[in-house]
C-alpha positions in Angstrom: 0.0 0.0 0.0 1.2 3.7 -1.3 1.3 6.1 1.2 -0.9 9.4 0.5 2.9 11.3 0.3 3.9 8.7 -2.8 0.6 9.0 -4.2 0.9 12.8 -4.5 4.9 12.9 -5.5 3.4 10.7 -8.0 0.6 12.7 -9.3 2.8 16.0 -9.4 5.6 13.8 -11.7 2.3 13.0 -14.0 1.0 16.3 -14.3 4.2 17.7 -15.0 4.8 14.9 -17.7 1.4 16.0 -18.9 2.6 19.7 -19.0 5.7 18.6 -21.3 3.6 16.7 -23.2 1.7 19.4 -23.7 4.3 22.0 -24.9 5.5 19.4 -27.6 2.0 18.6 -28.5 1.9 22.5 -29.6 5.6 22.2 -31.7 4.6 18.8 -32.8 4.3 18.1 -36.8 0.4 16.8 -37.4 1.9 13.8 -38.0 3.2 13.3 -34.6 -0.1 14.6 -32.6 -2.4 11.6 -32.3 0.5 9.6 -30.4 1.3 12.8 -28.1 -2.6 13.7 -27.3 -2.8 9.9 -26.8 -0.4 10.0 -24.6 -1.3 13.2 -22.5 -4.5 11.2 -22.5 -3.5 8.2 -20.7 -1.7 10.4 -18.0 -4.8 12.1 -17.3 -6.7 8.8 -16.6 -3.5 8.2 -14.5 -3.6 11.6 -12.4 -8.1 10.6 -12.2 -7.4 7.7 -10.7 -4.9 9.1 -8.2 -7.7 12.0 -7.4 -9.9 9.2 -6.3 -7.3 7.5 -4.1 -6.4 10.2 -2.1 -9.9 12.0 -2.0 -11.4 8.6 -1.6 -15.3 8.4 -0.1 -15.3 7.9 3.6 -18.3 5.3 4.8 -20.3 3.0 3.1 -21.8 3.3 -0.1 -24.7 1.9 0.8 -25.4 3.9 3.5 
């Protein structure tokens, strides 16, 4: 198990991956876009999922 100090060191590394991909996204030839906002893509299901770890529910769901 991560500990909620991993999990955000993790999701700042992500989002600033994201920001890089980002910036070459924008000097990219067209050619080259799909792949990089594929990419950027992917790491923002990553940093989602992180979200919900570390702002997870408290209590039951079914209340």
């Amino acid at each position: 198990m991560r500990t909620a100090d991993q999990i955000k060191r993790k999701y700042h590394e992500l989002g600033s991956r994201k920001e890089a991909l980002e910036a070459l996204y924008a000097e990219a030839a067209a050619d080259a876009r799909p792949a990089l906002q594929a990419e950027a893509e992917r790491i923002g299901e990553q940093m989602l999922l992180l979200e919900w770890v570390l702002n997870a529910p408290a209590g039951s769901y079914h209340g």
